[in-house]
N, CA, C and O of each residue as an XYZ file, in Angstrom:
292
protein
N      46.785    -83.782    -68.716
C      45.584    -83.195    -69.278
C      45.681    -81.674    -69.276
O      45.325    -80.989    -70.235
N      46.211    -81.157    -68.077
C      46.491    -79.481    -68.697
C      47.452    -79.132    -69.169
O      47.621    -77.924    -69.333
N      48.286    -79.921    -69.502
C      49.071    -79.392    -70.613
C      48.675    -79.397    -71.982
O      48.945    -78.564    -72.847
N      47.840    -80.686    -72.091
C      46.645    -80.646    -73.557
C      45.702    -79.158    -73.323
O      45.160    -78.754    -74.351
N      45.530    -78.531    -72.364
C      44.621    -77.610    -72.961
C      45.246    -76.429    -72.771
O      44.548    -75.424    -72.900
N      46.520    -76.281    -72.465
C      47.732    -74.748    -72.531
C      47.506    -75.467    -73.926
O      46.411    -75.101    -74.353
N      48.023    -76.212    -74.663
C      48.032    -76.274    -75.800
C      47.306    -76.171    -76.883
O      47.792    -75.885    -77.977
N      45.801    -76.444    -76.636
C      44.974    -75.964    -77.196
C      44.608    -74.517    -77.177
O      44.400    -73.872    -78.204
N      44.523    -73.943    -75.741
C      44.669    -72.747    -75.965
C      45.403    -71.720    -76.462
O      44.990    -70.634    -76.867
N      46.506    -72.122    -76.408
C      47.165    -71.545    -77.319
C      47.361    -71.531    -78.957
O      47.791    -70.576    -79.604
N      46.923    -72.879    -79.507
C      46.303    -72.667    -80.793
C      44.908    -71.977    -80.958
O      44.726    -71.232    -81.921
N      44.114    -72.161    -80.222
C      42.653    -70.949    -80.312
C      43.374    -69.512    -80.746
O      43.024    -68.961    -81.790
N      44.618    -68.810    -79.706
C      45.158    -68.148    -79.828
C      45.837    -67.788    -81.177
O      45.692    -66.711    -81.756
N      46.461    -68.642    -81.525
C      46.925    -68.042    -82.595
C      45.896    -67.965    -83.394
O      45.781    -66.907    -84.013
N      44.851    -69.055    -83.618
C      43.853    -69.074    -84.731
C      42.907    -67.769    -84.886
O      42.484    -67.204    -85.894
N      42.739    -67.510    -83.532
C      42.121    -66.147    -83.711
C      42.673    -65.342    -84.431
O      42.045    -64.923    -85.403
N      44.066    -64.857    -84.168
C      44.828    -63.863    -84.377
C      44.928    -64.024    -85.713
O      44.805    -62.969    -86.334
N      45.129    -65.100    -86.435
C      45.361    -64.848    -87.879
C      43.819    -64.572    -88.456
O      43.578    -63.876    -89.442
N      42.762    -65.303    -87.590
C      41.830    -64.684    -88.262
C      41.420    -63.123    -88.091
O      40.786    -62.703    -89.060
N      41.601    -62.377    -87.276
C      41.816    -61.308    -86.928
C      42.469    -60.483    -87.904
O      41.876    -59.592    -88.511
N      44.166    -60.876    -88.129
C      44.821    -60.094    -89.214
C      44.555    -60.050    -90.335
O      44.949    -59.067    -90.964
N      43.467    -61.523    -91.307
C      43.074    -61.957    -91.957
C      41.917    -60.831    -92.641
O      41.865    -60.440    -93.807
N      40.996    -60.456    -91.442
C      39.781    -59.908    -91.293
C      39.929    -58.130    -91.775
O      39.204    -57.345    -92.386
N      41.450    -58.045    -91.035
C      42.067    -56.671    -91.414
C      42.404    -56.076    -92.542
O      42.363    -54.864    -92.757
N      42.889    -57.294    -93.596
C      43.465    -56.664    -94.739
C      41.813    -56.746    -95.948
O      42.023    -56.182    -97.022
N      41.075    -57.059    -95.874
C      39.698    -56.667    -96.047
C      39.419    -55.167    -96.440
O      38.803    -54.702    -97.398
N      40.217    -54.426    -95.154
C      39.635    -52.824    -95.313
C      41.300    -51.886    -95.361
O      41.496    -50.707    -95.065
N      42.242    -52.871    -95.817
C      43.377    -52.292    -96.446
C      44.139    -52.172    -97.680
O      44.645    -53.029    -98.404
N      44.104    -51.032    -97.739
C      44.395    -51.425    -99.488
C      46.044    -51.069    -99.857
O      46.557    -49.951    -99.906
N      46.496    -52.001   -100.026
C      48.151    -52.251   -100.710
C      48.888    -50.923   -101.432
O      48.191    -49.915   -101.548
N      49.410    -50.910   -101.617
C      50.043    -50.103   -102.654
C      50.271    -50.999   -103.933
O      50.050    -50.586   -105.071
N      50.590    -51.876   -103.730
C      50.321    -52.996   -104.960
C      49.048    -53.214   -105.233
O      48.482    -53.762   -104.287
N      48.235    -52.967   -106.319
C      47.077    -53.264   -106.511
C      46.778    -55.165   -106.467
O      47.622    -56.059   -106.405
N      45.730    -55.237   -106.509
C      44.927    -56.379   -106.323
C      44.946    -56.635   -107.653
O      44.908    -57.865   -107.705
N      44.987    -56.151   -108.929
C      44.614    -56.462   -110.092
C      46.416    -57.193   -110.596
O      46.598    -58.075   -111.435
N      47.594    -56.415   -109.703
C      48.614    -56.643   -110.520
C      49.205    -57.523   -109.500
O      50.322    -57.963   -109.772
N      48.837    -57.764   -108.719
C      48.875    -59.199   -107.726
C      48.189    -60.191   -108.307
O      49.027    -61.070   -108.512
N      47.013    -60.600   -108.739
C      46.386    -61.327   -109.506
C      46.844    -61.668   -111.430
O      46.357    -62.444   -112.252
N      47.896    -60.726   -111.507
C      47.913    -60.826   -112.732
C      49.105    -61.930   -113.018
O      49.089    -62.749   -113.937
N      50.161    -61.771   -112.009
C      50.930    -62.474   -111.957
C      51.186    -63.396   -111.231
O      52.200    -64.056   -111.455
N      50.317    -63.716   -110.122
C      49.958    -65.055   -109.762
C      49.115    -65.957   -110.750
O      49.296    -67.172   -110.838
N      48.468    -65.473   -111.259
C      47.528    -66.163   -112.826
C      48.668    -67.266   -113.616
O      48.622    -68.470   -113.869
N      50.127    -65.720   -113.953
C      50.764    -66.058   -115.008
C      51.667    -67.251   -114.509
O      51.887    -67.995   -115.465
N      52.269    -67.697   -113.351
C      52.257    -68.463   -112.270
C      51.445    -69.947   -112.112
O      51.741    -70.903   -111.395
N      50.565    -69.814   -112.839
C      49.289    -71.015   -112.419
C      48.680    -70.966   -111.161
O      48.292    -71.958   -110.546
N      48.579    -69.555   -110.700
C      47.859    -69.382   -109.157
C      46.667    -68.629   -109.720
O      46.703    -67.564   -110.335
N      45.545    -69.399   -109.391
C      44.332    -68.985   -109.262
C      42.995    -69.043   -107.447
O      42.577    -70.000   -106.796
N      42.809    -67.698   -107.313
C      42.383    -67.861   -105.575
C      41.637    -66.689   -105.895
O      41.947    -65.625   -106.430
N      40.688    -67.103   -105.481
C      39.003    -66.031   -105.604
C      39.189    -65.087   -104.295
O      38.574    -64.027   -104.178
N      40.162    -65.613   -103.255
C      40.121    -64.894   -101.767
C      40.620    -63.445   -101.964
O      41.824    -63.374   -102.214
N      40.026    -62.411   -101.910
C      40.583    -60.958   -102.071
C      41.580    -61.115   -100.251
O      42.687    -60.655    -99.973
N      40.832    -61.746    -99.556
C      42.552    -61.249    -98.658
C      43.411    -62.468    -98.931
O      44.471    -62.171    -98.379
N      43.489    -63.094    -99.210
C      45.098    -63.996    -99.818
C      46.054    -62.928   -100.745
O      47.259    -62.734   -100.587
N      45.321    -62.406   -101.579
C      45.697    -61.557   -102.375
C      46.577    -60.366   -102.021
O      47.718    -60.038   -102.344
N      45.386    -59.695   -101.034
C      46.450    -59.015   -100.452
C      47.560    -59.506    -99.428
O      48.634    -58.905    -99.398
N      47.375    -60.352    -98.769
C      48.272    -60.922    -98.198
C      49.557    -60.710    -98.869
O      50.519    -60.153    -98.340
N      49.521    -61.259   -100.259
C      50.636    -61.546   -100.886
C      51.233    -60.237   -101.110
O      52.418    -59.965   -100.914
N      50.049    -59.193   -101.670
C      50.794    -57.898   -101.998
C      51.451    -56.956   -100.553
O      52.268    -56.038   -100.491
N      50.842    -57.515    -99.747
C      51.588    -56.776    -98.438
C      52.761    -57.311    -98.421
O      53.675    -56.493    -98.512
N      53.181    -58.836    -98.303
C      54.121    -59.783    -98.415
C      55.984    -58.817    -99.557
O      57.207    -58.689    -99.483
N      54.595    -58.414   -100.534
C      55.314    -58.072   -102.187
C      56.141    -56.807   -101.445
O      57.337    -56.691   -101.177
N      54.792    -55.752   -101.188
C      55.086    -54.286   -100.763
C      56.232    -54.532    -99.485
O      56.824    -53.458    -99.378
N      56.735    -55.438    -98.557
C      57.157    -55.054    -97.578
C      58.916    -56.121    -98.014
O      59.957    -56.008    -97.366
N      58.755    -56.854    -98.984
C      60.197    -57.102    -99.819
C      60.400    -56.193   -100.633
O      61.571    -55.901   -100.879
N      59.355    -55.504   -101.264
C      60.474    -54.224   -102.088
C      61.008    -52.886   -101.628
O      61.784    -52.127   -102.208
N      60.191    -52.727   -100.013
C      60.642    -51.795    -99.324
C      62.066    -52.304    -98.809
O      63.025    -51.543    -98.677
N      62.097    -53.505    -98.566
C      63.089    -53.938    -97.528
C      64.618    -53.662    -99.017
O      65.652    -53.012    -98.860
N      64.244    -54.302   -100.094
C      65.642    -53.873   -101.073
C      65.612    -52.166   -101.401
O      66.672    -51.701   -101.820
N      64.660    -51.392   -101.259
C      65.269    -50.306   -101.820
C      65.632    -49.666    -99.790
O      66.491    -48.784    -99.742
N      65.335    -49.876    -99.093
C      66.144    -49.759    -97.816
C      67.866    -50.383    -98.053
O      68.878    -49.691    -97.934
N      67.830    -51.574    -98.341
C      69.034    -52.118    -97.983
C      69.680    -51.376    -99.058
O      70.817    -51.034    -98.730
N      69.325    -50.991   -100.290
C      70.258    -50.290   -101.742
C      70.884    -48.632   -101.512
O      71.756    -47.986   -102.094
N      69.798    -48.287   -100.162
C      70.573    -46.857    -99.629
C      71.928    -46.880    -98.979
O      72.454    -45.830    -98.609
C-alpha cells in the first residue's frame, strides 16, 4: 500500500508540474508567432482552440531551429 501512494504521489507531481509549465506559456510569447503555428498545423489537419498547445508547439518549433542553426556553425 505505500508503494501505491509513492506512486501516486509522484504522478500528482508530475501532474502539477506540467500544469504549472502549461500555465506558463500563457504569459510567453514565442518568437514563432501563434498565427504561423496555427497556420500550418491547419494545413496539416490540426485544428486546437488551446492558445498554450500552440505555443507549446512553437516553443517545441523555436528550440529545433535553434538546435540546426547551432549544429550548422
Amino acid at each position: 500500500m505505500n508503494q501505491n501512494q509513492g506512486c501516486n504521489n509522484a504522478r500528482h507531481d508530475d501532474d502539477s508540474a506540467l500544469t504549472d509549465f502549461l500555465a506558463s506559456l500563457i504569459n510567453y510569447t514565442p518568437t514563432i508567432s501563434n498565427e504561423l503555428v496555427e497556420h500550418y498545423l491547419g494545413k496539416s489537419g490540426f485544428q486546437c482552440p488551446d492558445v498554450r498547445l500552440i505555443r507549446l508547439v512553437a516553443v517545441a518549433t523555436q528550440k529545433f531551429v535553434a538546435e540546426v542553426a547551432s549544429d550548422a556553425l
